[in-house]
Structures are given as C-alpha cells and as structure tokens.
C-alpha positions, 0 to 999 in steps of 0.5 A: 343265313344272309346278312344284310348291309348297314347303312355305314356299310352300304355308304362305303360301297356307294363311295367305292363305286363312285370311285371306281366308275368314272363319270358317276357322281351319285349312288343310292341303294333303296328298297324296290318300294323306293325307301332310302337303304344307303347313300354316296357321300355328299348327297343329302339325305332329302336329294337321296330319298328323292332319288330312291323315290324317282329310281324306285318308279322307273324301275316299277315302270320298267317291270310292268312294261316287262311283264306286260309285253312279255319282256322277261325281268328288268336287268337294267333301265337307263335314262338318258337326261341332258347333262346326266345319266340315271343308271338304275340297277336290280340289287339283291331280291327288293333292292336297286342300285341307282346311279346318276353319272354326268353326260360325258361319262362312259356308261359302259364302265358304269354298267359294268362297275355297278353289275360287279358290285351287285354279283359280289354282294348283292345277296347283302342287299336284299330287303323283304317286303314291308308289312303294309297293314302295320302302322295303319289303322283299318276303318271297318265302319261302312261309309 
C-alpha cells in the first residue's frame, strides 16, 4: 500500500530541499496535469499554482518531444533564463518536482539533491489521473 504526501508534508520536503540545494530558491511539487500538490515556503499560493501550471507544460512539451522522436521518457528538462534556472523533474507516477534556482547556482548539486529526494520518496508522490468527466455536465443535444 502506498501513502501519499500531505501537503504540510510535501512543504516540509520542499523546505528541506531548498535547504540542502544551494542556489534553489523555490520548489513546487504538482500533478503531471499541472495541479499544485506542495509548495517551498515563502511562495504564494498564486506564484505556485503558476509554476506547477508552467512546469506541467514544459514537461508535457518535453514527453511529447520524447515520444515523437523516439527520445525514451523525460528524466529531466532544464530551462536556462537570464537570472534563473527551471529545473523540472519526474517525481513518482503523475507527479513532477520543480525548482527554480538562481543563475549562479550550481545546477549539478540541484540535479543531484532533487534526484536524491525523489529515489527516497517519490513513491509518496505519485497522484492518479483525475476523473475528467467529473464535474462537468455533457451536452448531449445535437448543435
């Protein structure tokens, strides 16, 4: 049986990997579909859900790219910005791990801290795909 993360929890994960990952700044855990599962403190829960909403189509971009061109499954996409990094990980079945870490930061202690947490817990992290039909009503009259 596996039990998944509570929010407190995740947000203490996210805390401890900021820590531990010089040059990180901020760290959001989310669904594959982009929904906000956990969130470093001192971000807001707007920022959050907007970067779980930007990491889940990066990574989405990325697995399409992958399986278009035979590329095998997405470990790991890496944005390199200006001033910041966007380090967005797999994180358990439906899950991804982002990061973003400033420009000077050393993206290989980031890369190796956020594959760390994942091997130790990111059976915990797995979410299943969300029902789509639910919550919606269907038009079955013809237009």
């Amino acid at each position: 049986m596996t039990v998944n993360l509570s929010n407190k929890e995740s947000n203490w994960l996210l805390d401890d990997l900021l820590r531990r990952a010089a040059g990180a700044d901020r760290a959001v855990l989310l669904s594959s579909d982009g929904l906000l599962m956990g969130k470093s403190s001192g971000m807001s829960v707007p920022d959050a859900e907007h970067l779980a909403a930007v990491a889940s189509a990066l990574q989405s971009l990325a697995r399409g790219t992958g399986k278009y061109f035979e590329g095998g499954a997405v470990h790991q996409t890496v944005v390199e910005l200006e001033h910041a990094f966007l380090v967005v990980t797999e994180a358990g079945t439906g899950a991804c791990l982002a990061v973003l870490a400033h420009a000077g930061a050393d993206l290989g202690l980031i890369a190796y801290e956020v594959n760390r947490m994942v091997a130790s817990v990111g059976k915990h992290m797995a979410t299943g795909p969300r029902n789509p039909t639910v919550g919606y009503a269907r038009n079955t009259e013809a237009s």
